[in-house]
C-alpha positions in Angstrom: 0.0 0.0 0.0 2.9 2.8 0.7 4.8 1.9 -2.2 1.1 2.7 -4.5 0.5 5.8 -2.3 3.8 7.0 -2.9 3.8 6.2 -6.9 0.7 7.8 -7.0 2.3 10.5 -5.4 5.3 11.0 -7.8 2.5 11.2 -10.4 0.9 14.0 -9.2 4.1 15.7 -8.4 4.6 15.2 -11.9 1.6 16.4 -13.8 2.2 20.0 -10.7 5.6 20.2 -12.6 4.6 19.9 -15.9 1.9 22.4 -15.4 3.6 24.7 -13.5 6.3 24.7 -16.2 4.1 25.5 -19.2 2.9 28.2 -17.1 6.2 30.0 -17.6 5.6 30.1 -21.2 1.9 31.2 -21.2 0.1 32.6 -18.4 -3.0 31.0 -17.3 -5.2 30.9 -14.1 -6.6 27.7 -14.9 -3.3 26.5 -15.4 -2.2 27.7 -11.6 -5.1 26.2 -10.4 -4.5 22.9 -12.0 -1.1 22.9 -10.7 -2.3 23.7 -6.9 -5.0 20.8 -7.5 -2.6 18.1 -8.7 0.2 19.3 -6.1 -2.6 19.3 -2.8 -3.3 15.5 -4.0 0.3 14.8 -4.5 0.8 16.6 -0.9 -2.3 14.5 0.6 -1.4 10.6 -1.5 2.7 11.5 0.0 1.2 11.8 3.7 -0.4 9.1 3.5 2.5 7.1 1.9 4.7 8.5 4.7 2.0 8.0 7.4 1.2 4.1 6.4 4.6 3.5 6.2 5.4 4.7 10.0 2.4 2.9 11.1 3.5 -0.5 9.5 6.9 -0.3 10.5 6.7 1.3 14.0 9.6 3.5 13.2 10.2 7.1 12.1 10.6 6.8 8.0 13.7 9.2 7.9 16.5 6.8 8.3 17.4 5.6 4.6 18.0 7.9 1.6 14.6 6.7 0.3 12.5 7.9 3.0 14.7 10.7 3.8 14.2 12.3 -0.1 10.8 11.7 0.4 10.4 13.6 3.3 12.5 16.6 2.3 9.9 16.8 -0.8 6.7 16.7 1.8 8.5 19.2 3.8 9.9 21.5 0.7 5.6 20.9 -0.4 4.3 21.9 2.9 6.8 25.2 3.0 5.4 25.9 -0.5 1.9 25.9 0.6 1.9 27.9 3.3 4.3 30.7 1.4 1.9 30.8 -1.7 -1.1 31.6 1.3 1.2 34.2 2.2 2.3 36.1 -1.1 -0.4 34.5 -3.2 1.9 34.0 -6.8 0.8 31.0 -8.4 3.3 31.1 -10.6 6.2 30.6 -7.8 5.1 27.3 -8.4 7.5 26.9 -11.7 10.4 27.1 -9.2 9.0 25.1 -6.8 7.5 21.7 -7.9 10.1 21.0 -10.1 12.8 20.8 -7.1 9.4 18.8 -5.3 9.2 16.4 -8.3 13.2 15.8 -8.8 13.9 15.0 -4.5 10.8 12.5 -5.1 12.4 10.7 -8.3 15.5 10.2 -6.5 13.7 8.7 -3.5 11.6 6.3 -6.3 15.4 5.1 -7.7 16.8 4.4 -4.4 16.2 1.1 -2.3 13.0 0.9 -0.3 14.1 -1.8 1.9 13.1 -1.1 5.9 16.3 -0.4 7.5 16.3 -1.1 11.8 17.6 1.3 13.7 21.0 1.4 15.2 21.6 1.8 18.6 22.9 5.5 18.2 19.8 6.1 15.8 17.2 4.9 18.6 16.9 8.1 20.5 14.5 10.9 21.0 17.1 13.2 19.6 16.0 11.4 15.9 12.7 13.0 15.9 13.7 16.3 17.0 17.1 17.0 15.3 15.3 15.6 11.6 12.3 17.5 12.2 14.5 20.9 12.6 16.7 20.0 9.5 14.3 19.1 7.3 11.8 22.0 7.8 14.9 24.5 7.5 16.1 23.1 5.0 12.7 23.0 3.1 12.9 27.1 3.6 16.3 27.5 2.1 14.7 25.4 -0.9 11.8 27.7 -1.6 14.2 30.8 -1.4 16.6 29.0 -3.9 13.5 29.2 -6.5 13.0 33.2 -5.2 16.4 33.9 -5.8 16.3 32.1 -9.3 13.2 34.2 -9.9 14.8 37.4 -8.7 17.9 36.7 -10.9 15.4 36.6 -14.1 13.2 39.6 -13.4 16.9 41.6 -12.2 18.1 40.5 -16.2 14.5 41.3 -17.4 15.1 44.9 -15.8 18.3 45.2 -17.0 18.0 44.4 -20.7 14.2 46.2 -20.3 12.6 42.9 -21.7 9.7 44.7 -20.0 6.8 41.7 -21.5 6.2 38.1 -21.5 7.7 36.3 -18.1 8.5 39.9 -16.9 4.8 40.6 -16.1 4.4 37.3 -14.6 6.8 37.1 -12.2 6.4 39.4 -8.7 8.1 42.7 -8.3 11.8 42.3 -7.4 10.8 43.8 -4.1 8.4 41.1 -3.3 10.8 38.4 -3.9 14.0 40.3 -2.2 11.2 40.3 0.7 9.7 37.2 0.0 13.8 35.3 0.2 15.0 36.9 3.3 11.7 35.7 5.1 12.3 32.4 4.2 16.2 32.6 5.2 15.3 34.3 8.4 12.7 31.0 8.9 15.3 28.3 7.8 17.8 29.9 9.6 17.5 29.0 13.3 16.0 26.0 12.4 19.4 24.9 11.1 20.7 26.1 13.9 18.5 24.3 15.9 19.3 21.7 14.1 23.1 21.8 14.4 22.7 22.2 18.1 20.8 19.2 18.9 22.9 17.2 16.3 26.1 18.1 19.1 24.1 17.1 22.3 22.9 13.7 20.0 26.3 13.1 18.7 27.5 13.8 22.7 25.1 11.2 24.1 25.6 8.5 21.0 29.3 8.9 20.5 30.6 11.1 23.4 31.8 13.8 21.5 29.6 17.0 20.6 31.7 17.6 17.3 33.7 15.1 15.1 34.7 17.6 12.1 32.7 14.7 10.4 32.0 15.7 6.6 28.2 15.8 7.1 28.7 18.2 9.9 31.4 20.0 8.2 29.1 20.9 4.9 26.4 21.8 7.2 28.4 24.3 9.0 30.0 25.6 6.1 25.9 26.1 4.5 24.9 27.5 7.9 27.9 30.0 7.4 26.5 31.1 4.4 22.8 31.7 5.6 24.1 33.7 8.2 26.5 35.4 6.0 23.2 36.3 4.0 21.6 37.7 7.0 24.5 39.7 8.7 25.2 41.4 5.1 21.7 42.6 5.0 21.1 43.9 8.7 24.6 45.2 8.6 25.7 46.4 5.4 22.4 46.6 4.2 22.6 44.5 1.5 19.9 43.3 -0.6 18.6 41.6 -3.9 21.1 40.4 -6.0 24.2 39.6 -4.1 21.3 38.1 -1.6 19.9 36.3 -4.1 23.2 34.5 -5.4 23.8 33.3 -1.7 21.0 31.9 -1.2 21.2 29.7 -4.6 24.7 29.0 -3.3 23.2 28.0 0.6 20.7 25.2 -1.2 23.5 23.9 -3.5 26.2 23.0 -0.6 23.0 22.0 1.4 22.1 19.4 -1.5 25.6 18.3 -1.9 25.4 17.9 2.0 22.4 15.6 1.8 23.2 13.5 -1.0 26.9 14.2 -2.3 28.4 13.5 1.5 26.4 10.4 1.8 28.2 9.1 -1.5 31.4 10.6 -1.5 32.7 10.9 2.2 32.9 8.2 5.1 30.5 9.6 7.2 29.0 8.8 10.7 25.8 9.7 9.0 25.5 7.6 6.1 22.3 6.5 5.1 21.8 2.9 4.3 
């Protein structure tokens, strides 16, 4: 049953990322609201995937790279939704459900298999430290397709291509505002993150930091968020340069989540 639920799912996610796609090309509102009705039953046939499969196997379904791209979409979907109640631009959507749809492929590739928990994995810390990565992370992933769209309307402005996706996209203001309030969101709950990580590692392994790779990349995408966030309160940067950062924050924190996991012996490999 989870395994239809969550092809079912991907489907969904699919046809939202299709849609949302042609929707840069020709602007439509029956398009956005197609998109927002194939991605809020995506978002409801992934809960329940993820649901059925913590019922069945009496474990948090985070701890293989299968469950854990699976949840990153639902979380990146769930940040999506309650942004676009917020600002209301449908067509934010081309940025988003793309990134939605390609985390949820790669969980479909990967092996399904129920992993058990190791000892240092059966902890309280689990539930908390996740829950705090994932949702922070899922921020930083919705401001990665602001400051895409800030970097096209900024070259729009520029070259005065004042038609077509220009009129479609928000103001730059809006999406200057619209990426710092999601960096300022994602940004102590990486923190959060990082901290109960150390008092985790501390209990499981003794030792609050190991300079392990994972937590190296983490620190050095943490760095950058708060890089973003100095610049802008103290040197009173904005747009652009903000924009760029943030692109560059989601990249390291992808490489951090998949590329560590493949290329570096880490304590927190998934199986």
């Amino acid at each position: 049953m989870a395994t239809l639920l969550f092809e079912l799912a991907l489907t969904f996610y699919f046809a939202s990322a299709i849609v949302s796609l042609a929707e840069l090309f020709r602007e439509s509102r029956g398009a956005s609201r197609l998109m927002f009705f194939f991605a809020w039953a995506g978002f409801a046939l992934h809960t329940a995937a993820i649901t059925y499969r913590f019922v069945s196997t009496e474990q948090l379904p985070i701890t293989s790279m299968h469950e854990a791209s699976s949840f990153f979409a639902w979380c990146v979907m769930l940040v999506f939704f309650l942004i676009s109640r917020r600002y209301k631009i449908g067509i934010m959507g081309s940025f988003t459900m793309p990134v939605i749809f390609l985390l949820m492929l790669s969980s479909s590739v990967l092996p399904r298999a129920v992993n058990p928990l190791t000892p240092a994995l059966k902890s309280y810390w689990l539930a908390i430290h996740t829950a705090l990565a994932f949702l922070g992370n899922a921020a930083f992933a919705v401001a990665f397709g602001a400051g895409i769209m800030y970097l096209i309307q900024d070259a729009n402005l520029k070259s005065k291509r004042l038609h077509g996706i220009f009129q479609r996209l928000p103001s730059i203001q809006t999406l200057d505002d619209m990426n710092y309030k999601l960096i300022s969101a994602g940004f102590p709950l990486l923190t959060l993150a990082i901290i109960t990580g150390a008092l985790w590692a501390e209990s499981a392994w003794g030792s609050y930091w190991r300079w392990d790779p994972k937590e190296v990349w983490s620190l050095i995408a943490w760095l950058i968020y708060a890089l973003v966030i100095h610049v802008r309160l103290v040197a009173g940067w904005r747009g652009k340069k903000a924009a760029m950062l943030s692109i560059l924050g989601f990249l390291v924190l992808l490489f951090t989540f998949f590329g560590v996991n493949y290329f570096h012996n880490t304590l927190h490999r998934f199986p």
